[in-house]
C-alpha positions as CSV (number, residue, x, y, z in Angstrom):
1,X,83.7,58.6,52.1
2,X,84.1,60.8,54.8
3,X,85.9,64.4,53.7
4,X,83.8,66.9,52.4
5,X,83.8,68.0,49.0
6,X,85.3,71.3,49.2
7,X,88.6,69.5,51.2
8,X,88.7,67.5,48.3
9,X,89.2,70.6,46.0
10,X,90.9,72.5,48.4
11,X,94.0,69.7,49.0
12,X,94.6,67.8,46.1
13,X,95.5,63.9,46.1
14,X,97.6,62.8,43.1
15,X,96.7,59.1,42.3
16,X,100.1,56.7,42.0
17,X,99.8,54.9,39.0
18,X,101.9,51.1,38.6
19,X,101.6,49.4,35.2
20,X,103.2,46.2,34.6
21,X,104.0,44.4,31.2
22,X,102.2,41.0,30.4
23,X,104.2,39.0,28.0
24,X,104.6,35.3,27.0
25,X,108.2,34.3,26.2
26,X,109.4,37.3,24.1
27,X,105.9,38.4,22.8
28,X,104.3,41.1,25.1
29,X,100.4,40.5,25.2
30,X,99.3,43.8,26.9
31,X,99.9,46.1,29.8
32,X,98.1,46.0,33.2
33,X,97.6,49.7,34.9
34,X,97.0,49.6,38.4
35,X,95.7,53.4,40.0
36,X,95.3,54.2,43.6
37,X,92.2,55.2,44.9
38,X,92.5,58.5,47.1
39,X,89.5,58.0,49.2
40,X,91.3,56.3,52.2
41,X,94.1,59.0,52.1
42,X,91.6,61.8,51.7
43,X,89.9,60.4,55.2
44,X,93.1,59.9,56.7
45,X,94.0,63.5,55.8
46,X,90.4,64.8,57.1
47,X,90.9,62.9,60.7
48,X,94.4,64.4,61.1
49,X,93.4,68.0,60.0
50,X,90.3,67.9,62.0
51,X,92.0,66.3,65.0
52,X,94.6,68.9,65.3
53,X,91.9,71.9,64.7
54,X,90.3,70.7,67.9
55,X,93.7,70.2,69.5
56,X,94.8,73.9,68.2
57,X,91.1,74.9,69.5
58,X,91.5,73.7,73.0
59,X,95.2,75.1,73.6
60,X,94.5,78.5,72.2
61,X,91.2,78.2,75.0
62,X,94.2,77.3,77.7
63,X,96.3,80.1,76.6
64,X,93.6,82.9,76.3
65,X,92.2,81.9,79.7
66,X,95.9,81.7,81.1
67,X,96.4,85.6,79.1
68,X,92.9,87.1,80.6
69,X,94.2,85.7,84.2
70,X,97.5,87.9,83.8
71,X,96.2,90.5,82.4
72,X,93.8,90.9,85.7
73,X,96.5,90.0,88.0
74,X,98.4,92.6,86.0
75,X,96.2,95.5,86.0
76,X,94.5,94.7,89.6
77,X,97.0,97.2,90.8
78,X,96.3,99.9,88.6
79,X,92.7,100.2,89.0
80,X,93.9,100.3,92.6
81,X,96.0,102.8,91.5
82,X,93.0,105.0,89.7
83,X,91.1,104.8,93.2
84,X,93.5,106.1,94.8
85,X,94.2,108.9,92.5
86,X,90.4,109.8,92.4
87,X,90.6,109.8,96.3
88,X,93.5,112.2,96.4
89,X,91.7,114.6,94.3
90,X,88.7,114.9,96.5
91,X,91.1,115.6,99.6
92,X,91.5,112.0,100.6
93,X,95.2,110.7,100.5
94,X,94.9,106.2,101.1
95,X,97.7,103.8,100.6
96,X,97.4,101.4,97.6
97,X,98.2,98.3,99.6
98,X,98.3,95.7,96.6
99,X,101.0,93.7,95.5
100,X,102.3,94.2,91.9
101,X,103.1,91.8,89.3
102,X,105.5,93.7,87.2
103,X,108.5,95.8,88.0
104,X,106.9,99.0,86.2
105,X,103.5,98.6,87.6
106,X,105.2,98.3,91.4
107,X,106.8,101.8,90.3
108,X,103.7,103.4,89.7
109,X,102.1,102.1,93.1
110,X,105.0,103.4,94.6
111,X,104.8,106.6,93.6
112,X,101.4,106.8,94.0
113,X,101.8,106.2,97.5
114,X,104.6,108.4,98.3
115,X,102.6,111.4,96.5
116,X,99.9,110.1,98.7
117,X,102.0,110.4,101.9
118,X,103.7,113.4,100.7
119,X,100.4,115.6,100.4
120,X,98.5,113.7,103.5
121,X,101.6,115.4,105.2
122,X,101.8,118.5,103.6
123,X,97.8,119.0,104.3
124,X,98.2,118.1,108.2
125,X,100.9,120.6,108.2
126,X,99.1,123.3,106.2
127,X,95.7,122.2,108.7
128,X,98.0,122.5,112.0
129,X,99.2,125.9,110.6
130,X,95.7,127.2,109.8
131,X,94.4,126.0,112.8
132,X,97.0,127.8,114.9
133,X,96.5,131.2,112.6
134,X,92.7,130.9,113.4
135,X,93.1,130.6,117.2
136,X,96.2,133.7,117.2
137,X,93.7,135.8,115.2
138,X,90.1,134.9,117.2
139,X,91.3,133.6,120.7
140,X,93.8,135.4,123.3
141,X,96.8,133.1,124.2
142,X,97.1,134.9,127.4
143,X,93.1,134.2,128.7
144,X,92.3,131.5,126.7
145,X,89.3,133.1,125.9
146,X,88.5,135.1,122.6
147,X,89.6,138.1,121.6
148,X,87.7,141.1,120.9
149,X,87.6,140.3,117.1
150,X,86.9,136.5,117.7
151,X,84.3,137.6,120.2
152,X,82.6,140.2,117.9
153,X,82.4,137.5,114.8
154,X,81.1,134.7,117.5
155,X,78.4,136.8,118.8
156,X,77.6,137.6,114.9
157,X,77.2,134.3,113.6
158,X,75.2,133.5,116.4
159,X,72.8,136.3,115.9
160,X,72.4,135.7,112.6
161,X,71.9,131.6,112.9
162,X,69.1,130.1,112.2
163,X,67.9,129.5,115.9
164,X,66.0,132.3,117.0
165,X,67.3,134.5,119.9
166,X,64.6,136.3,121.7
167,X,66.2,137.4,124.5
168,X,69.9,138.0,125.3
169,X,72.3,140.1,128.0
170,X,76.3,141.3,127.0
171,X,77.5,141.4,130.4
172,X,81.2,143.1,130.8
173,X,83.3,142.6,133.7
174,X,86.6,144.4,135.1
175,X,89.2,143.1,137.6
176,X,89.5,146.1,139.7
177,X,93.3,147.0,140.9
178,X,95.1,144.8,138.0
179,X,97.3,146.9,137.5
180,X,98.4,147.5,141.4
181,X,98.6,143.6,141.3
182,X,101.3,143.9,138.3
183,X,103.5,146.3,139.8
184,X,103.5,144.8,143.2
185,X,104.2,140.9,142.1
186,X,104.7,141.4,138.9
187,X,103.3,141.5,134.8
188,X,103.1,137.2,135.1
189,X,100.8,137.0,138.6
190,X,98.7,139.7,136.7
191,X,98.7,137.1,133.4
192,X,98.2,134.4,136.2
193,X,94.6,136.1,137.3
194,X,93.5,137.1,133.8
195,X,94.2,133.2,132.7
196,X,92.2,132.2,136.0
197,X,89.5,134.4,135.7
198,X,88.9,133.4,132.1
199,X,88.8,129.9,132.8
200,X,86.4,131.0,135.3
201,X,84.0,132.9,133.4
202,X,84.1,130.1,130.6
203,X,82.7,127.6,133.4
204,X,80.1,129.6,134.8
205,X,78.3,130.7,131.3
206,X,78.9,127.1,129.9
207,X,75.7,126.0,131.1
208,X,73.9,128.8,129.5
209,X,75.5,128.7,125.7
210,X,77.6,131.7,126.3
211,X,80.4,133.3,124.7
212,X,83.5,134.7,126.7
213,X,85.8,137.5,125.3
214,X,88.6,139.3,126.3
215,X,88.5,142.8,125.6
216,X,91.6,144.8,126.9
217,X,93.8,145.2,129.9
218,X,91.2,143.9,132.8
219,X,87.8,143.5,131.1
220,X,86.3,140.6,129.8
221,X,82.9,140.6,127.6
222,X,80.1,137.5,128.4
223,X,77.1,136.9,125.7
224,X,74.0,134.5,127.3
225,X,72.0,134.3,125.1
226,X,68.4,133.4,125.2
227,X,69.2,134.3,129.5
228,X,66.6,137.0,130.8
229,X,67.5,140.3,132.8
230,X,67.0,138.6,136.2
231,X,68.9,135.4,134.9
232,X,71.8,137.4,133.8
233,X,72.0,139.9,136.9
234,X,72.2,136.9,138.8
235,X,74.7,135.4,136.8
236,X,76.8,138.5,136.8
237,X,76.0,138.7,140.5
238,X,77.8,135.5,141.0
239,X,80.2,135.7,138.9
């Protein structure tokens, strides 16, 4: 006893047969027939099948958890990979900084990260050139103050903000003999003022919020806002 009925029928056992002649001198008296029984072979053939199922069992357990464990460290890298690609669309450029198990999969992070580097460059670049566009068409080089377009846009955004502005002065200022000043020393002392004088008016309205603006030749346009009359009189007084 011991295998199962249906390993029985499923592997089966062919009993050996021996027979032997019993005879007395030269007269045979009968045959004996001796026939295995295939009970201990069948449990013999149970143990072994069953023992090497469980061994079978338990190495294919070792090898799937071994498989699972390569597959992560394989594709670690390319979900790092997908981050960064998500990042990079929303304007973000990282560096994948995970090492790869496979030759292919290094490729990829490679060229992930020299897109990457390629397009965080290119978008400084295009930024710095944007920037510098923005302040040659709003600010004047020569003053560093705005111009009359940057001025004009400035003072519009800031009348139509949110913070309510019930009171305001534009105050407009001249150097007087600029352009005696040019022809007797020359067009740079006459820069020389103007970039002065700017810097100037730019540190005086600074405490009150305002907006400087150079107009043409010698004037310059101030916006306090929120300043009363007397306040800006005074202001323009000192100034």
């Amino acid at each position: 006893h011991g295998a199962p009925e249906w390993f029985r029928n499923l592997f089966r056992v062919e009993e050996p047969v021996g027979q032997a002649l019993v005879s007395a001198g030269w007269k045979q008296l009968g045959r004996v027939l001796v026939q295995a029984h295939p009970e201990h072979a069948y449990r013999q053939l149970w143990e072994t099948a069953t023992g090497t199922l469980l061994w079978l069992c338990l190495l294919f357990a070792i090898a799937l958890l071994a498989a699972w464990r390569l597959l992560v460290g394989i594709l670690r890298p390319l979900e790092a990979v997908e981050a960064a690609a998500m990042e990079i669309g929303e304007r973000r450029f990282p560096e994948v900084r995970i090492a790869a198990g496979t030759r292919e999969i290094a490729s990829v992070v490679a060229a992930i990260n020299a897109l990457s580097a390629k397009l965080r460059e290119s978008m400084a670049h295009e930024e710095a050139r944007a920037g510098r566009l923005m302040r040659e068409a709003y600010e004047d080089s020569g003053t560093g103050t705005l111009n009359a377009r940057g001025f004009a846009q400035r003072a519009a955004a800031l009348l139509d903000g949110e913070t309510d502005i019930g009171s305001g002065a534009i105050v407009m200022l001249s150097i007087a003999h600029l352009d005696d000043l040019n022809r007797a020393e020359g067009i740079a002392a006459g820069d020389a003022l103007l970039s002065a004088f700017g810097a100037a008016l730019i540190d005086s309205c600074a405490p009150l919020g305002g907006l400087v603006g150079h107009d043409r030749g010698a004037s310059f346009l101030v916006l306090l806002p929120h300043a009363e009359r007397e306040q800006a009189q005074a202001w323009a007084r000192q100034a």
